[in-house]
C-alpha positions in Angstrom: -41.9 2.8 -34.1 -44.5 4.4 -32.1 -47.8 3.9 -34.1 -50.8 4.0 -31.6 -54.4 2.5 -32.4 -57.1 4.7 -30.7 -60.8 3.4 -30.5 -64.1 3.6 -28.2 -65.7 0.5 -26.1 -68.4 0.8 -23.3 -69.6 -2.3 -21.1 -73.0 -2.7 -22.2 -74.0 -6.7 -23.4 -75.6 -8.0 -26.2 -75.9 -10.9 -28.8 -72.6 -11.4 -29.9 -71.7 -11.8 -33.9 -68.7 -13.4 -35.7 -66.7 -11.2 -38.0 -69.1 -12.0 -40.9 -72.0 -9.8 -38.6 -73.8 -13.4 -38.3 -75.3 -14.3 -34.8 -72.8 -16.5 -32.4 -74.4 -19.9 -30.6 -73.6 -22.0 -28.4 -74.7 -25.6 -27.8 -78.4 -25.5 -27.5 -78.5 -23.2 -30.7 -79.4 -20.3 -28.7 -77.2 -17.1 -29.1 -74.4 -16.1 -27.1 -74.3 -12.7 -25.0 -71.5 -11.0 -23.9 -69.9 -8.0 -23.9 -70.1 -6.0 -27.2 -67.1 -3.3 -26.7 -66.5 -1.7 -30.0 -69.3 -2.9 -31.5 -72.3 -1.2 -29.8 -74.5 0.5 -31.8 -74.7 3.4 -29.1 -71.2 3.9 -29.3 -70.6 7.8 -29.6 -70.2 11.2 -27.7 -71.5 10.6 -24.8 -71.5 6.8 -24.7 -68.4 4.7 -24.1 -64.5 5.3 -23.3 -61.6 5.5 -25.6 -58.7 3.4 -25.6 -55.3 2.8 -27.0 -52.9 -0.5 -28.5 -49.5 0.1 -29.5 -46.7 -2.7 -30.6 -43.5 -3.2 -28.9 -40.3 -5.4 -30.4 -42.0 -8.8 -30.2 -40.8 -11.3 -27.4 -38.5 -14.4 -27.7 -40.2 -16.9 -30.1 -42.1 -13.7 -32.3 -44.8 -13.5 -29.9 -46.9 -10.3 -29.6 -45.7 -7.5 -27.2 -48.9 -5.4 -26.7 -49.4 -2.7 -24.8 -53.2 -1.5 -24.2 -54.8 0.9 -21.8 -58.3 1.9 -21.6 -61.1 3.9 -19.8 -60.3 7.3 -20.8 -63.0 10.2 -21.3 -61.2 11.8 -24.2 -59.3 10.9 -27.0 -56.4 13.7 -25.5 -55.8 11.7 -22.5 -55.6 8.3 -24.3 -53.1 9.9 -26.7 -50.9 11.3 -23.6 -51.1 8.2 -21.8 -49.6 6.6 -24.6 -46.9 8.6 -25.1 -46.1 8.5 -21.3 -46.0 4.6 -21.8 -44.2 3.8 -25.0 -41.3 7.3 -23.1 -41.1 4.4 -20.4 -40.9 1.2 -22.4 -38.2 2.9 -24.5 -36.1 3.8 -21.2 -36.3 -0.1 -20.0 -39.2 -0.2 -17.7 -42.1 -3.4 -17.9 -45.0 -1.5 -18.5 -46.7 -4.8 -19.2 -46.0 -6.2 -15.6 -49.2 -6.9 -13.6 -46.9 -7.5 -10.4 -48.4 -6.3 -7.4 -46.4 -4.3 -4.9 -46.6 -6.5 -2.3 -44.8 -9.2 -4.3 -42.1 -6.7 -5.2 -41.8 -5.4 -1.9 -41.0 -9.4 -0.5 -38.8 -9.5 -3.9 -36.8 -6.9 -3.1 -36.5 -7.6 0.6 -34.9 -11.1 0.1 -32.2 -9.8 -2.5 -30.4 -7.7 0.4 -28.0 -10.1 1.6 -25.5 -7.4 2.9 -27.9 -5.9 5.6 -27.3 -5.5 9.2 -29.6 -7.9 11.3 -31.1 -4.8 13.4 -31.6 -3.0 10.1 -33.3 -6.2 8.0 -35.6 -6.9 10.9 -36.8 -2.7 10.8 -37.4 -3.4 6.9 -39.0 -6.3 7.8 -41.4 -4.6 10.5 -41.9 -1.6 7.8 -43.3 -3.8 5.0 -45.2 -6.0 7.6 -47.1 -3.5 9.4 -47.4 -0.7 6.8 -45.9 -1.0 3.8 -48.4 -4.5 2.6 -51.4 -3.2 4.3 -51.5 0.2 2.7 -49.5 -0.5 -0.9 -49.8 -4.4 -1.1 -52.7 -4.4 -3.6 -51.7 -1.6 -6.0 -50.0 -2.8 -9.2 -46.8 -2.1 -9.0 -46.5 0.0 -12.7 -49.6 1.9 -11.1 -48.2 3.3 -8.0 -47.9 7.2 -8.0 -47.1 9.5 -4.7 -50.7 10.1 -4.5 -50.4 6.2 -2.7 -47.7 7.3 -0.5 -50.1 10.4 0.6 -52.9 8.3 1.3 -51.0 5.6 3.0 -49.5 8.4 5.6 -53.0 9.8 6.0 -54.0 6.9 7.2 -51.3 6.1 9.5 -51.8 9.4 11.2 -55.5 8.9 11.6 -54.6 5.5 13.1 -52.4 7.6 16.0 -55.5 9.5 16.4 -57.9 6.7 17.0 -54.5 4.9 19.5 -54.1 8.0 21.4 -57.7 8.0 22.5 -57.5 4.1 22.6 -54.4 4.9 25.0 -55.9 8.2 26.9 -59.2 5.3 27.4 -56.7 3.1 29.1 -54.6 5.4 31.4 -58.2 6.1 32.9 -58.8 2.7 33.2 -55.4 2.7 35.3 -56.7 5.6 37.3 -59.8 3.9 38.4 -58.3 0.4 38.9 -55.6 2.6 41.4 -58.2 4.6 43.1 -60.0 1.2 43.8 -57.0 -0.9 45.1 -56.6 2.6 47.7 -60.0 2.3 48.7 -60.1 -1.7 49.2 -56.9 -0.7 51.5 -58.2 1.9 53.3 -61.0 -0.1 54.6 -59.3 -2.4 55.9 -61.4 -3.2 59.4 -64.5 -3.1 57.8 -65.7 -6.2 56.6 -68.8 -4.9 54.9 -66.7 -2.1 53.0 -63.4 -4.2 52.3 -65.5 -6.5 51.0 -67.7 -4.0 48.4 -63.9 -2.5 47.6 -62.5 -5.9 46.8 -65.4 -6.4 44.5 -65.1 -2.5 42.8 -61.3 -3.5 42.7 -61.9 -7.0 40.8 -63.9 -5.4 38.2 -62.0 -2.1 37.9 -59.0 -4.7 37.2 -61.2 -6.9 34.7 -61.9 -4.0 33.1 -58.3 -2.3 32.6 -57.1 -5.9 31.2 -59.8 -5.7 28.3 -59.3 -1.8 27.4 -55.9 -2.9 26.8 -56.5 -5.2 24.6 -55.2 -4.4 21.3 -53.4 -1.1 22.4 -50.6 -0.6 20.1 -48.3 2.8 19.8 -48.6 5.3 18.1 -46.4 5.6 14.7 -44.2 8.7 15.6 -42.5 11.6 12.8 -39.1 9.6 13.6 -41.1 6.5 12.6 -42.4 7.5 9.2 -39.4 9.1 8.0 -37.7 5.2 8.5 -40.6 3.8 6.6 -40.1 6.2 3.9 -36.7 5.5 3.9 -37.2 1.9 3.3 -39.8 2.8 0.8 -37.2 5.1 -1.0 -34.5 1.9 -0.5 -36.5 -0.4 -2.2 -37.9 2.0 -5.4 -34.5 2.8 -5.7 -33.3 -0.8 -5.9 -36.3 -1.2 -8.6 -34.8 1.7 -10.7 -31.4 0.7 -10.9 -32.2 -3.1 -11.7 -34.9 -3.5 -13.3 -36.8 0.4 -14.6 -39.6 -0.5 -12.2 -40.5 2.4 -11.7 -40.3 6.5 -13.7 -39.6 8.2 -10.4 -38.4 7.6 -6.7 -41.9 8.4 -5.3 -40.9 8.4 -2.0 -38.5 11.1 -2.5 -41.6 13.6 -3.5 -43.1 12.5 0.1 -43.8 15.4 2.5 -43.9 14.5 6.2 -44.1 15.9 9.3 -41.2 17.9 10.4 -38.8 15.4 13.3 -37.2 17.5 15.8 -33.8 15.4 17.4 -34.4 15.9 21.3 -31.4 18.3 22.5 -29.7 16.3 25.7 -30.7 18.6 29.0 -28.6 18.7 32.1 -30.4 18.0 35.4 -29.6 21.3 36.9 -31.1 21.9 40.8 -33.6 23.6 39.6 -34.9 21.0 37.4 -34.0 18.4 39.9 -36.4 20.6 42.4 -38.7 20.4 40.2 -38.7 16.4 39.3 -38.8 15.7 43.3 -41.8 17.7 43.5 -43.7 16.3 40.3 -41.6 13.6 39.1 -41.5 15.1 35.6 -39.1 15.0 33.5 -37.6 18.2 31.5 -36.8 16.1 28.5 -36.4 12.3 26.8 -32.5 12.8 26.8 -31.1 14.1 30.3 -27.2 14.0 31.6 -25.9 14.2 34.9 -23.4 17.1 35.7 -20.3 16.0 36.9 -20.8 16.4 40.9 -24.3 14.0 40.2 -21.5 11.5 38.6 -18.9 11.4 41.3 -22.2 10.5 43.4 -23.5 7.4 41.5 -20.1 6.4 41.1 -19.8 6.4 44.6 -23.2 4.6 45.2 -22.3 1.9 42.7 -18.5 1.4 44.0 -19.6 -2.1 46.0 -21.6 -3.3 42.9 -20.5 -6.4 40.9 -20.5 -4.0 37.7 -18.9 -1.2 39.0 -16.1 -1.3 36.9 -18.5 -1.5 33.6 -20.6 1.5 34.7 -17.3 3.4 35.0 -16.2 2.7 31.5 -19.5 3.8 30.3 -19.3 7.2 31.7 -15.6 7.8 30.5 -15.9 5.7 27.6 -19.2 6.2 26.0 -19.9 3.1 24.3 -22.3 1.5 23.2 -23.8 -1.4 25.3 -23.8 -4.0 22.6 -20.2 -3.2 22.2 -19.7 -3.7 26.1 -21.6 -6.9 26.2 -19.6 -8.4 22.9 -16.1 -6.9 24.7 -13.3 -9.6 24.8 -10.3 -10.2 27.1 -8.3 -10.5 24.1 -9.2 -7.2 22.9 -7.6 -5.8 25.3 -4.4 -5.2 27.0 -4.3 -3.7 30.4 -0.1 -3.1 29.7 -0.5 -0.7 26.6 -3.9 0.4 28.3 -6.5 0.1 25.7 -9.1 -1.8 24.5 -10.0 -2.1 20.6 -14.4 -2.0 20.0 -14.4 -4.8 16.8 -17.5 -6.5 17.7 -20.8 -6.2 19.3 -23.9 -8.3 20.0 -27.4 -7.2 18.6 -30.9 -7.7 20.1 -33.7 -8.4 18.0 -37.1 -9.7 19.5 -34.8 -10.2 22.7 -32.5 -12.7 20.7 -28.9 -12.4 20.6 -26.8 -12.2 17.6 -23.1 -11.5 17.5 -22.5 -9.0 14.3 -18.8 -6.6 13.2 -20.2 -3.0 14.0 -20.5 -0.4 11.4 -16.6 0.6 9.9 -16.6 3.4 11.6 -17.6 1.9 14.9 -14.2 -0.3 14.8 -12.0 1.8 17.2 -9.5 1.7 19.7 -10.0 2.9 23.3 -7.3 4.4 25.3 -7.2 3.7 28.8 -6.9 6.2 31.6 -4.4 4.5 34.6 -7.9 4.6 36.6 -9.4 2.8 34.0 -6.9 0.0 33.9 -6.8 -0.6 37.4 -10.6 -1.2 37.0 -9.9 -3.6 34.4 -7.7 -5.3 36.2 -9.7 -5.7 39.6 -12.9 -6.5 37.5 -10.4 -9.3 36.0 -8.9 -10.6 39.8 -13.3 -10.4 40.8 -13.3 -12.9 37.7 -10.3 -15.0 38.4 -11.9 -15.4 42.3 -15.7 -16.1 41.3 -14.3 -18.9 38.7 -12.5 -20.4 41.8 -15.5 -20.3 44.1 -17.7 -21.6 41.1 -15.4 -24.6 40.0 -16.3 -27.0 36.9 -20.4 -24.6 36.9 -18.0 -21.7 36.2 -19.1 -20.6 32.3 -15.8 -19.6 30.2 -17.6 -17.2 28.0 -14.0 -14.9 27.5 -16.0 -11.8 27.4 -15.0 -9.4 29.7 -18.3 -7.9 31.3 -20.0 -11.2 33.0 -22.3 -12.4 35.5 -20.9 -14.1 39.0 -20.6 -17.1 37.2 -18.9 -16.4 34.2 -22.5 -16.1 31.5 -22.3 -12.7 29.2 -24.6 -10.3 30.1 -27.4 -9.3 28.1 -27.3 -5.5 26.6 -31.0 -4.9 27.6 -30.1 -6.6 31.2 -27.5 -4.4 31.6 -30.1 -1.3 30.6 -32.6 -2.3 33.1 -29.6 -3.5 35.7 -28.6 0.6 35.3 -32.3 1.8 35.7 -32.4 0.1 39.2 -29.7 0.9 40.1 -30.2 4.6 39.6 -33.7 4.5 41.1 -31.9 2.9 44.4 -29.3 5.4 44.5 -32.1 8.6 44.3 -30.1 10.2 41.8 -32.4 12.2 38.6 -33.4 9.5 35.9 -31.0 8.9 33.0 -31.1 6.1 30.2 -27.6 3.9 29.9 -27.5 5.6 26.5 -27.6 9.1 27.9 -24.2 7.9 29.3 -23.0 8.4 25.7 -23.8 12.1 25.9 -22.3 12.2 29.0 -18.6 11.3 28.4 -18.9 13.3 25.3 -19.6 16.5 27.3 -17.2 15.4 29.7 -14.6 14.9 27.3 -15.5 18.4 25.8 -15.5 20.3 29.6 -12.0 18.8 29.9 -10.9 20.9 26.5 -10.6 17.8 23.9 -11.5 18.1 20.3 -14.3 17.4 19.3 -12.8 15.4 16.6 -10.9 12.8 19.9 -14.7 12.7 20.7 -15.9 11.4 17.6 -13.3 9.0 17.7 -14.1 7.3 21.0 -17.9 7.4 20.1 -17.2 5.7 16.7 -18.8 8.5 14.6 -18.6 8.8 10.8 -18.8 12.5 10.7 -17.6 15.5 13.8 -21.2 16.7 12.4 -22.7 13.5 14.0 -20.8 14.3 17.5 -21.7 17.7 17.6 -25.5 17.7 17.1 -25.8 14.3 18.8 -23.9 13.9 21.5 -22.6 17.4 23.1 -24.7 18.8 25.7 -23.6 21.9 27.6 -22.9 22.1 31.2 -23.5 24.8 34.1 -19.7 25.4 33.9 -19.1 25.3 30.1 -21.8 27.8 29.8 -20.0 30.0 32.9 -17.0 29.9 30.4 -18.7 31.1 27.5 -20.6 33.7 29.3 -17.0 35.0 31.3 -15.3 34.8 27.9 -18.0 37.5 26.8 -17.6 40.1 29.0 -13.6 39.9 28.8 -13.7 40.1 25.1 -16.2 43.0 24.6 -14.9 46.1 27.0 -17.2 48.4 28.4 -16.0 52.2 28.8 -17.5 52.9 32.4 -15.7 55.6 34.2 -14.9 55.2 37.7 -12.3 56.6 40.2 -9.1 55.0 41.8 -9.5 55.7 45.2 -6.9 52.8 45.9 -4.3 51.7 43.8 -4.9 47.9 43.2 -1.8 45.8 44.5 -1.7 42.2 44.5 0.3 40.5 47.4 3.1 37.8 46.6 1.2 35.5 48.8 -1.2 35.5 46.5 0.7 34.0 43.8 0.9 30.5 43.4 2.7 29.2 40.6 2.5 32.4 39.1 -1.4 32.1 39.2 -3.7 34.5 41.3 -7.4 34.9 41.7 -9.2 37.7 43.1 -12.6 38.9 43.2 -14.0 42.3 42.5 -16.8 42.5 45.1 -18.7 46.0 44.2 -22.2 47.6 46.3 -24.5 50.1 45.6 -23.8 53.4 47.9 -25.8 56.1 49.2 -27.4 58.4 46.2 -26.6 55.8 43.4 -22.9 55.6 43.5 -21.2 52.3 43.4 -17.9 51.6 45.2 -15.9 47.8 43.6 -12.8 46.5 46.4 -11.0 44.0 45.2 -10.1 40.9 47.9 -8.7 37.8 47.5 -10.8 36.0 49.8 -14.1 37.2 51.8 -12.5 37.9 55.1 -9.0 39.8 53.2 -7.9 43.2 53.4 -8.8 45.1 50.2 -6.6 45.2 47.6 -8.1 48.0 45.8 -10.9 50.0 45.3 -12.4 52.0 42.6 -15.9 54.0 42.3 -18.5 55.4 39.8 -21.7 56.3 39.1 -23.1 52.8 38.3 -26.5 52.4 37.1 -26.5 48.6 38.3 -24.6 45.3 38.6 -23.7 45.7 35.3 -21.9 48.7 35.1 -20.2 47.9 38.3 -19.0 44.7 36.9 -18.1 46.5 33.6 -15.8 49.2 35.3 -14.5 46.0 37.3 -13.6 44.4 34.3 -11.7 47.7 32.6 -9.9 48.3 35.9 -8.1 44.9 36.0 -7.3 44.8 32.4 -5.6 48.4 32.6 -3.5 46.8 35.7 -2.7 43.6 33.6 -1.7 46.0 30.8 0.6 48.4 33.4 2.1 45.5 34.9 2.7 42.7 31.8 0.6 40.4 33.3 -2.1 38.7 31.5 -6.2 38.6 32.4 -6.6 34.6 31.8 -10.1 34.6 32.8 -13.0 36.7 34.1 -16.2 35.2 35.7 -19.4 37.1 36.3 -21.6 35.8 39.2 -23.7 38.5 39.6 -26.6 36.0 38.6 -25.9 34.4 42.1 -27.7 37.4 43.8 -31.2 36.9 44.9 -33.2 39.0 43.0 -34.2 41.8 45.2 -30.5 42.0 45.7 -29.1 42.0 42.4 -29.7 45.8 42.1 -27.2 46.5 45.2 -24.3 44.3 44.8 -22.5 42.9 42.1 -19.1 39.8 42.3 -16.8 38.9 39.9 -13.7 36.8 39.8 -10.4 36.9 38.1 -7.9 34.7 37.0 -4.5 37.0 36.1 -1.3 35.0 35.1 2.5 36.7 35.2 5.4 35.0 33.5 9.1 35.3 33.8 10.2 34.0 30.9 14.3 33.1 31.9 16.5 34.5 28.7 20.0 32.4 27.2 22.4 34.6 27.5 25.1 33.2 29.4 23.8 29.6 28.6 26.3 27.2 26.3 24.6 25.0 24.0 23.1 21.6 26.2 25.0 18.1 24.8 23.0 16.4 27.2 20.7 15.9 30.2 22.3 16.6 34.1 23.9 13.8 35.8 21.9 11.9 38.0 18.7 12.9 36.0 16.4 9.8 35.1 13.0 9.7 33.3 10.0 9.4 35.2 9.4 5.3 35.3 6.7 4.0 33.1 3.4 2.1 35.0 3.9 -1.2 34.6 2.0 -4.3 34.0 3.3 -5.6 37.1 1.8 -2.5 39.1 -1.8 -2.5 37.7 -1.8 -6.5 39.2 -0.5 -5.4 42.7 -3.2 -2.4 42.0 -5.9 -5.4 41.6 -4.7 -7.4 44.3 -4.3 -4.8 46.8 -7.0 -5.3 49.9 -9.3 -2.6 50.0 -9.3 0.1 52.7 -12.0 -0.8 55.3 
C-alpha cells in the first residue's frame, strides 16, 4: 500500500533534545550539537526542504524496507518523486541500491561469457577510457540521459583540445624537417653544419615532448560503439535485474556517421595523387587493368599465390592467416573459411568466425593451380629447412613453415604496393575489390554475399560494391538504348552490314557522325576507322547529342527491318576534347542475328552420336604436373 510520509528538515545545528524536549549530553555533561532537521524552530516557508518515507514489503527476517528521498523545494515535487519511485519498486527495480555505475558497469562486463575476444576487448576499452571516467561516480538508480549528454559533450571538447594538441605537433614535424634539410644542405660548412646540427637537436627534442600525451581524437563511428555498449549493458540491467526505467542510451542523439563510399582510382585521380600525393578517399579500389599490373609485379613474390586469392576471393585476412591444408581440397577445388585468428594488443588468438562467416569457397582452375604451386614452394622450403622446418599445417606460411601474422601480412601488402608504384589501397580494400569484380563479371549479388560471408545482400550492397569506369559505361549505354529519341535525319545510304563482319553471329560497328557546313550533321557508319562506310544518314543536329540520338534510331529501325537484335549501344562522345565535342560525335554497336534451326524432319534423339565423348574432367593428377611444371624463363 502506497502511504507516503511528507515532512520539512533544513541543515542548520543546534543543542540536540531527547524525545522528552530535555537537553542531550555527553560525557563531560556538556550538551550535544548536531543537526536539528525537523526540529528547527525556523522551520517554514522559506526555510528548509521537504521530504518523503514510504514502506515497502519488509525484507527477509521483518526488517524495515524504507525508501526516503529528500531536498525538494515544494511539497508537489516530493509527492511526484514518490510516486515515480514506489511506479518503479512495484515493476521490480532496487530503488534502494546505492551501487555506483562503475561497479555495475565491471558487473555486467564479467557476466558476458559468450563474447567474441575482439568485441570484449572494445567493451573493455569503452568502459576504461570513457564509460568510468565520465559515469563511474553517478549512482546507478540516479543516472538519467542528461549523464549521457554531458559525457559526449565532453568527449567532443576533448577532440577539440587533441586536434590542436595534434595540429601543435605536425608543426613540430614541420620544423624538425625543415631543420634536418638545412643541417644537409650545409654540408661543407663547418660553422653552418654545425649551428644546423644544433637547430636540428633541439627542433628534435622539442617534437618528442609535444608528443607527449597525444592521443586520437574519438570519431562519430567511435561514439556510436560506445553507445552501443552503453545501450548493451542497460539493457542487460533491464532484463535481469529492473536496474534501470529506461534504456537511456537509446534517447542518445549523436552526431550523424557517414560509411565512406569505396572510390576507384581513375587516371584522373591517379594524376592527381602523383602530383599531390592526396588521396580522393579512406576506401579506394583498383580497376581491373591496375590489378593485372600488381599481379604481375608481385608474380616472383613468396606470397604471390595469397595476394591472388585475396583479390578473387575477398577474405578476410584473419581468415587467410587461420586457413588450413585440411580445409581444403585442390581435387573438388574449394576451400571451406571455419576459422580465423584475431589480433588484440598485437596477440594472437585463434576464434570460429561469426555463423555467417563459415562458408565454402569455390575455386577457379587458376586458383587451384596456385594452391597447388604455393603447396610444391612448401613441400621444397621444408626440404631445404630440415628438422628447423615449423609444421604449423596452415596454408599461408613464412619460408620456414611459421603462420603469418594478419597485421604482417597488412604491412607485407603496403610495401609491396609502394614498391610496385601502383595508387595506395589497404589489404581490406581488396574485399571491395573482388566484390566489384565479381559484380562487372554479371554474378548476383547474392553469390557475392556468399563468398564475403555476409548476413544480409543489404550488407554487400552498401559495403562492398563499388562501381567501375566500365560498369558505369554499361549503365549509361543501357540509357540511351532504352529511351529513343525522335530526331529526323535522311538515308542518304542504305546501311548494309558485310558477312565479314559477322563473327559468330556478333557484329560491332560504330556510328561516327561530324558537324557540316551551316549546322547540318552527316553520321557513316564503319566497322573499323580505316573501312568503307556502311551507311550514312543526315540531319539538322543541334550537337553530339542529337547526332548520336538519330544514330541510335537508325540502327534500331535496321535491327527491326532485318530481325536482328540491338544488344548493346555505347556512347563515347565524352571521349572528345572539349572544344571538339560540339563537332563530332562516336558511338558503338553491338547487333546480334540468330538462326534458330527448326525440327521438322528431325526423329526423336535416343541417344548421343557415336564416337561422341564428354569433355574430360581436370584432374587432381593435372593440377600436380601444373605445380611441378618449370616455369618459362
Amino acid at each position: 500500500m502506497f502511504d507516503p510520509s511528507y515532512y520539512r528538515r533544513c541543515q542548520c545545528t543546534g543543542p540536540l533534545k531527547d524525545k522528552e524536549g530535555k537537553p542531550l549530553l555527553d560525557a563531560d555533561g556538556k550538551p550535544k550539537t548536531g543537526s536539528i532537521g525537523t526540529t528547527c524552530p525556523k522551520l517554514g516557508k522559506n526555510h528548509g526542504t521537504w521530504a518523503f518515507y514510504f514502506e515497502l514489503e519488509a525484507r527477509e527476517g521483518g526488517t524495515r524496507n524504507r525508501v526516503r528521498r529528500g531536498g525538494f523545494a515544494k511539497k508537489e515535487d516530493a509527492k511526484t518523486k514518490a510516486k515515480e519511485l514506489y511506479d518503479q519498486a512495484m515493476a521490480g527495480a532496487d530503488v534502494l541500491s546505492d551501487e555506483k555505475c562503475k561497479d555495475f558497469f565491471l558487473r555486467w562486463i564479467q557476466t558476458k561469457k559468450t563474447l567474441a575476444r575482439t568485441t570484449r576487448h572494445g567493451y573493455e576499452e569503452h568502459i576504461k577510457n570513457y564509460l568510468l571516467p565520465h559515469l563511474g561516480h553517478i549512482k546507478r538508480r540516479d543516472l538519467k540521459v542528461r549523464h549521457l549528454d554531458k559525457m559526449y559533450d565532453a568527449i567532443e571538447h576533448e577532440n577539440a583540445e587533441r586536434v590542436l594538441h595534434r595540429l601543435r605537433v605536425d608543426q613540430l614535424q614541420r620544423d624538425r624537417d625543415d631543420t634536418h634539410r638545412a643541417w644537409v644542405k650545409a654540408a661543407g660548412k663547418k660553422h653552418e653544419r654545425r649551428a644546423g646540427r644544433r637547430a636540428f637537436l633541439d627542433a628534435n627534442a622539442a617534437l618528442r615532448e609535444g608528443k607527449k600525451g597525444l592521443r586520437k581524437v574519438t570519431s562519430a563511428a567511435t561514439m556510436h560503439r560506445i553507445n552501443d555498449t552503453l545501450s548493451s549493458a542497460l539493457s542487460w540491467g533491464i532484463k535481469r535485474e529492473q536496474a534501470f526505467t529506461r534504456n537511456w542510451a537509446q534517447l542518445v542523439e549523436l552526431p550523424p556517421v557517414t560509411r565512406p563510399k569505396p572510390i576507384v582510382w581513375t587516371p584522373e585521380r591517379i594524376e592527381h595523387w602523383k602530383r599531390t600525393g592526396e588521396r580522393p578517399g579512406p576506401v579506394m579500389v583498383w580497376t581491373p587493368v591496375l590489378t593485372g599490373q600488381f599481379l604481375d609485379f608481385v608474380k616472383d613474390d613468396w606470397l604471390y599465390e595469397l595476394w591472388h586469392s585475396f583479390i578473387f576471393l575477398g577474405p578476410r585476412r584473419g581468415e587467410m592467416a587461420a586457413l588450413p591444408w585440411t580445409e581444403v581440397s585442390l581435387d573438388a577445388l574449394w576451400l571451406r573459411i571455419s576459422q580465423q585468428i584475431v589480433e588484440v594488443a598485437y596477440e594472437l588468438y585463434g576464434e570460429a568466425p561469426k555463423a555467417d562467416s563459415v562458408r565454402t569457397l569455390s575455386l577457379s582452375l587458376e586458383s587451384g593451380d596456385n594452391l597447388s604451386a604455393f603447396r610444391a614452394k612448401q613441400d621444397k622450403q621444408r626440404r631445404k629447412w630440415g628438422d628447423a622446418y615449423v609444421e604449423s599445417g596452415r596454408v599461408w606460411t613464412h619460408e620456414n613453415g611459421e603462420g603469418l601474422h594478419p597485421d604482417w601480412i597488412s604491412r607485407r601488402f603496403t610495401r609491396l604496393v609502394e614498391l610496385s608504384g601502383l595508387p595506395p589501397v589497404r589489404l581490406h580494400d581488396l574485399r571491395h575489390l573482388a566484390a566489384t569484380l565479381s559484380l562487372l563479371a554479371g554474378h548476383d549479388i547474392k553469390v557475392v554475399q556468399e563468398k564475403l560471408g555476409h548476413s544480409s545482400r543489404q550488407i554487400t550492397s552498401d559495403t562492398y560494391t563499388s562501381v567501375l569506369p566500365e560498369m558505369m559505361r554499361a549503365e549509361a549505354e543501357s540509357v540511351m538504348a532504352v529511351v529513343p529519341r525522335d530526331v529526323p535525319f535522311n538515308v542518304r545510304m542504305p546501311l548494309a552490314i558485310p558477312e565479314r563482319a559477322w563473327q559468330n553471329d556478333i557484329t560491332v560497328f560504330f556510328a561516327h557522325g561530324a558537324r557540316q557546313p551551316k549546322g547540318a550533321w552527316a553520321v557513316g557508319a564503319q566497322t573499323r576507322p580505316d573501312d568503307d562506310l556502311r551507311g550514312v544518314i543526315a540531319l539538322a543536329g543541334r550537337g553530339q547529342d542529337d547526332a548520336a540520338n538519330a544514330a541510335v534510331k537508325w540502327v534500331r529501325d535496321h535491327c527491326a527491318a532485318n530481325d536482328l537484335e540491338l544488344v548493346r549501344v555505347e556512347n563515347f562522345n565524352d571521349r572528345y576534347p572539349e572544344e571538339q565535342r560540339s563537332d563530332f560525335s562516336l558511338t558503338r554497336f553491338t547487333v546480334a542475328r540468330s538462326e534458330t534451326p527448326g525440327v521438322g524432319g528431325w526423329a526423336l534423339p535416343t541417344g548421343l552420336p557415336s564416337g561422341t565423348r564428354k569433355p574430360r574432367r581436370r584432374s587432381s593428377d593435372d593440377h600436380r604436373k601444373a605445380a611441378r611444371a618449370p616455369s618459362s624463363p
